[in-house]
FILOKOL-541744 format. One record per residue (C-alpha): residue number from 1; x, y negated, z negated. Coordinates in steps of 0.02 Angstrom, whole numbers, plus 50000, padded with zeros to 5 digits. Last residue first. Example, Ala and Ser with C-alpha at 12.3 -4.5 7.8 and 13.67 -1.06 7.14 Angstrom:
<recs>
   num      xx      yy      zz
     2   50684   50053   49643
     1   50615   50225   49610
</recs>
This chain:
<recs>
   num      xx      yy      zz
   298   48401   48315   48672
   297   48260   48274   48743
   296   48287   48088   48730
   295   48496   48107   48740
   294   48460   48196   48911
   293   48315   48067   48947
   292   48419   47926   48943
   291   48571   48000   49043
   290   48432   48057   49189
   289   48348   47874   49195
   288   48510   47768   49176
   287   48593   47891   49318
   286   48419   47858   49414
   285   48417   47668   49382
   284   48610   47651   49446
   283   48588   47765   49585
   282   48432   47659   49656
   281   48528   47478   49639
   280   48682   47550   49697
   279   48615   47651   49843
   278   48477   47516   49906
   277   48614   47374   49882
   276   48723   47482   50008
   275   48554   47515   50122
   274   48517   47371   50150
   273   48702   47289   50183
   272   48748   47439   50294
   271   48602   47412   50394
   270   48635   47243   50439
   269   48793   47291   50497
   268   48744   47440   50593
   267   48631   47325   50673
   266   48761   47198   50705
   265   48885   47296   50771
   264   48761   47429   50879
   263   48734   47582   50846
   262   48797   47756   50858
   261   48728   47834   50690
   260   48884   47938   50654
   259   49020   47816   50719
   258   48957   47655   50659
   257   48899   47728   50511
   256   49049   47804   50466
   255   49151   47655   50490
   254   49017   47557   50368
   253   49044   47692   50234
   252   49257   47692   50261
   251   49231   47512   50233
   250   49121   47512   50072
   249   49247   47657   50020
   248   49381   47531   50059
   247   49328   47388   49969
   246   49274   47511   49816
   245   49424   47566   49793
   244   49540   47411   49795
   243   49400   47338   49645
   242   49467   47498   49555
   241   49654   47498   49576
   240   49666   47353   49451
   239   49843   47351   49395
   238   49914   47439   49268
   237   50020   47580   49324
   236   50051   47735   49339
   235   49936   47825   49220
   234   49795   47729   49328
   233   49838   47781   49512
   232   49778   47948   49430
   231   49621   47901   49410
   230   49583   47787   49559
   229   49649   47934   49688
   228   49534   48048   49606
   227   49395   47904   49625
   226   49449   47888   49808
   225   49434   48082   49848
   224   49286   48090   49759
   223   49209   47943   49887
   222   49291   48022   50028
   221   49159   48194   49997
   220   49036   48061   49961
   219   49050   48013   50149
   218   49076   48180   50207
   217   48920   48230   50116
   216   48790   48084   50132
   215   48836   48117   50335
   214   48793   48272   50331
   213   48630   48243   50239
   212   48576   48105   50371
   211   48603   48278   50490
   210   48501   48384   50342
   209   48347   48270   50355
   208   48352   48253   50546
   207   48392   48118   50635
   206   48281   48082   50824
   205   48319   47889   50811
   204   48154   47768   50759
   203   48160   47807   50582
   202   48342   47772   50566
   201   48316   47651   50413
   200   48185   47767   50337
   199   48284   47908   50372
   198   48421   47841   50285
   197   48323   47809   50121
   196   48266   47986   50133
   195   48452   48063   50137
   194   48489   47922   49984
   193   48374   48027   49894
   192   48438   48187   49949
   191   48611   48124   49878
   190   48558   48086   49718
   189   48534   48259   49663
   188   48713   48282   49703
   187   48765   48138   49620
   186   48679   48152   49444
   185   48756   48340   49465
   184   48930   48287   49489
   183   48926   48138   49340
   182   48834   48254   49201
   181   49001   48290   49109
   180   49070   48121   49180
   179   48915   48028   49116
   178   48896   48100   48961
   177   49098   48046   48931
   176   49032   47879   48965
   175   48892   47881   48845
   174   49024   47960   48724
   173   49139   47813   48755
   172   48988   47694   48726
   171   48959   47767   48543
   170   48807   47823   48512
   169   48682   47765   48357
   168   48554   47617   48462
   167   48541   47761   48593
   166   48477   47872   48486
   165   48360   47740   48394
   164   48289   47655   48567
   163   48266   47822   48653
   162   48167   47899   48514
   161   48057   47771   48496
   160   48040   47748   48682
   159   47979   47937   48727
   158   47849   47897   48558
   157   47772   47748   48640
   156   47756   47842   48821
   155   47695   48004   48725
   154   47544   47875   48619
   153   47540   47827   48447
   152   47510   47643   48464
   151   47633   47545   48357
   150   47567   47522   48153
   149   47752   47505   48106
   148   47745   47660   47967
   147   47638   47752   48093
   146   47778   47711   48252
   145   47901   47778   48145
   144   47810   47954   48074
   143   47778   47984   48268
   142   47945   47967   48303
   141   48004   48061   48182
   140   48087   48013   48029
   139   48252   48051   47937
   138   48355   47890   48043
   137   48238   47787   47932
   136   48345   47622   47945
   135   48421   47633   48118
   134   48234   47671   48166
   133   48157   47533   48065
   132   48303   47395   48153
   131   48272   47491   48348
   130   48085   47493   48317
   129   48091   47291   48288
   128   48199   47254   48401
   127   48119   47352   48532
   126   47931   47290   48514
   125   47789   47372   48551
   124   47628   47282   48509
   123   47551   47297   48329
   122   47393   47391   48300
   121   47249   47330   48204
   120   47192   47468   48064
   119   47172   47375   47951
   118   47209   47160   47993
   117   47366   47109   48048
   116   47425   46947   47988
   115   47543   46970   47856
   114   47661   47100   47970
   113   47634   46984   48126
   112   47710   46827   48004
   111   47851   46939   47962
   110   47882   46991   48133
   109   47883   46826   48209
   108   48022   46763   48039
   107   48137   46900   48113
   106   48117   46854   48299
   105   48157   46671   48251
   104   48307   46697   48140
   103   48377   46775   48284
   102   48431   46969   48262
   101   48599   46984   48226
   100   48569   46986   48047
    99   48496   47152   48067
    98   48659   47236   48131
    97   48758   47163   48000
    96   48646   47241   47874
    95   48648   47406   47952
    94   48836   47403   47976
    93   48832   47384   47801
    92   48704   47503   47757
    91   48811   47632   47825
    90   48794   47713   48013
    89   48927   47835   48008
    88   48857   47945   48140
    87   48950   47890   48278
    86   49072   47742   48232
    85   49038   47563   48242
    84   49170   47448   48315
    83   49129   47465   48483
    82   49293   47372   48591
    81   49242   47444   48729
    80   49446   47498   48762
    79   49440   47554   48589
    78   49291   47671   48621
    77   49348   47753   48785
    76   49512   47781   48693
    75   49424   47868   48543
    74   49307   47966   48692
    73   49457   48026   48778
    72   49439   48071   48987
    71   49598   48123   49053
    70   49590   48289   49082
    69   49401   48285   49114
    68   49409   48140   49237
    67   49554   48268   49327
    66   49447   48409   49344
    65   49305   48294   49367
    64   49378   48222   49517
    63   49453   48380   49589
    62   49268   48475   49577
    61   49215   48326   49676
    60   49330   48330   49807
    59   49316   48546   49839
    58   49125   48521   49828
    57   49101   48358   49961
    56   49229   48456   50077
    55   49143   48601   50073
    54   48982   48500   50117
    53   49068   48422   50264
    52   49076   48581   50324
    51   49270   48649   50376
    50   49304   48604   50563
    49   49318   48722   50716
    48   49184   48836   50715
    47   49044   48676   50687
    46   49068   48601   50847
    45   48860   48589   50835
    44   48833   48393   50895
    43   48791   48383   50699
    42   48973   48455   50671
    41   49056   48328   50778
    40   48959   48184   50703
    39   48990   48240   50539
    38   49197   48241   50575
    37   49196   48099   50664
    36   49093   47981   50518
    35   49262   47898   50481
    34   49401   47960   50582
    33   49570   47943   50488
    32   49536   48010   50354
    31   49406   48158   50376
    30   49475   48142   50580
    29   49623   48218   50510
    28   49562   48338   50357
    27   49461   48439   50464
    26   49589   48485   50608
    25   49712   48510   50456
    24   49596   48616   50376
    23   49541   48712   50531
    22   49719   48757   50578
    21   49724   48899   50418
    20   49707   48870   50245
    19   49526   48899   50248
    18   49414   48842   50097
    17   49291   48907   49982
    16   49289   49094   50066
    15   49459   49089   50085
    14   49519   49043   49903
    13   49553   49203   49829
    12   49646   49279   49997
    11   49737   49115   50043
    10   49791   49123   49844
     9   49846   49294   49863
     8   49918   49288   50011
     7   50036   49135   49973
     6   50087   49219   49809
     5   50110   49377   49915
     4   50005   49526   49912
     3   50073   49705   49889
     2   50055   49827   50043
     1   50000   50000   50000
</recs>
């Protein structure tokens, strides 16, 4: 029998995720240096001779959050935010201090609601006030908090309660760490949003779903690959690599377009600005929606 080499083995482990043969580098050329090329070529059904765009989007991503979770530290995280109170040492204290943040006005609006309500009258939501009783009572329930503040008992009143006092107690570099951990998936589930918000814009051009999701895929393949990039740039050196980033995954986005979608200048250009404040405005609610119910349910 004929033993394996190192080479072998790892070609052999690895093939079915990703060739190390001529189709890499015929992949990984136009992937750089041919924005959009690579989908267009594999929509137009050249598909033998290039690695799927959605390999490319899994081997990237898994390398980002290889190396976010190497480097990711939530006692750094929380000295660079500068948060000063710890998780789950909330002491009277902090409570205090917390309290006499509020305005003078707010806290002299709630007294005055407090010996005004009549029985059984019910008091409007409001966060500061759920977020200081919360803090406060961190024993109770939900329900037992919005009885002891006379707030309508009701699931959308009880989903906020909960969100407003477990939120008020994290630390920001565990919210961020959240985010890494749940990063890939929030993404990926993302993407067939942003699939529908292209069709919308190509509605007129004969796209199907999975082609605009082609394109999502090498594009957010390059995004990982610039965020990997970012990270690492980082132990090296201090400057801001970040804002550099962006400008050329915004670039390397608009290239693709051009290429993929095969319009115009100006309409691609127009395009590009919908649809980028589209993706940030939409992916920033959605990651905000999926990281507040995780802490919510959980």
């Amino acid at each position: 029998m004929r033993r394996l080499s190192v080479k072998e083995y790892i070609k052999e482990a690895l093939g079915n995720f990703f060739s190390f043969d001529s189709k890499l580098v015929r992949s990984l050329i136009p992937f750089f240096t041919r924005p959009g090329l690579l989908s267009r070529r594999f929509v137009d059904g050249k598909r033998a001779e290039y690695i799927p765009p959605f390999r490319l989007y899994m081997f990237f991503s898994v390398v980002f959050f290889l190396i976010a979770g190497c480097m990711k530290n939530e006692e750094g995280m929380d000295d660079f935010l500068q948060y000063s109170i710890s998780d789950h040492q909330l002491t009277n204290e902090n409570l205090g201090q917390f309290i006499d943040s509020l305005t003078h006005v707010d806290k002299i609006r709630m007294s005055e609601d407090s010996l005004q309500m009549k029985p059984g009258e019910k008091r409007p939501f409001d966060e500061k006030l759920v977020v200081v009783h919360g803090l406060a009572n961190l024993e109770k329930s939900a329900q037992e908090g919005l009885r002891d503040l006379r707030i309508e008992n009701n699931s959308f009143n009880r989903f906020r309660y909960r969100f407003l006092t477990k939120f008020g107690r994290i630390r920001p570099g565990e919210l961020v760490n959240q985010a890494f951990d749940n990063g890939a998936l929030l993404i990926f589930l993302f993407i067939p949003i942003m699939a529908l918000v292209l069709k919308l814009f190509y509605f007129r051009h004969n796209i199907y779903f999975s082609e605009h999701l082609t394109f999502l895929f090498q594009t957010n393949a390059f995004l990982f690959f610039l965020a990997s990039v970012t990270l690492i740039s980082s132990l090296f050196t201090d400057a801001e690599i970040l804002p550099i980033s962006l400008v050329v995954f915004a670039l390397y986005f608009l290239l693709s377009m051009k290429l993929f979608y095969k319009n115009g200048w100006a309409k691609t250009m127009l395009k590009f600005l919908g649809i980028s404040m589209l993706y940030m405005m939409f992916f920033a609610a959605f990651s905000l929606f999926c990281l507040a119910a995780f802490y919510v349910i959980i």
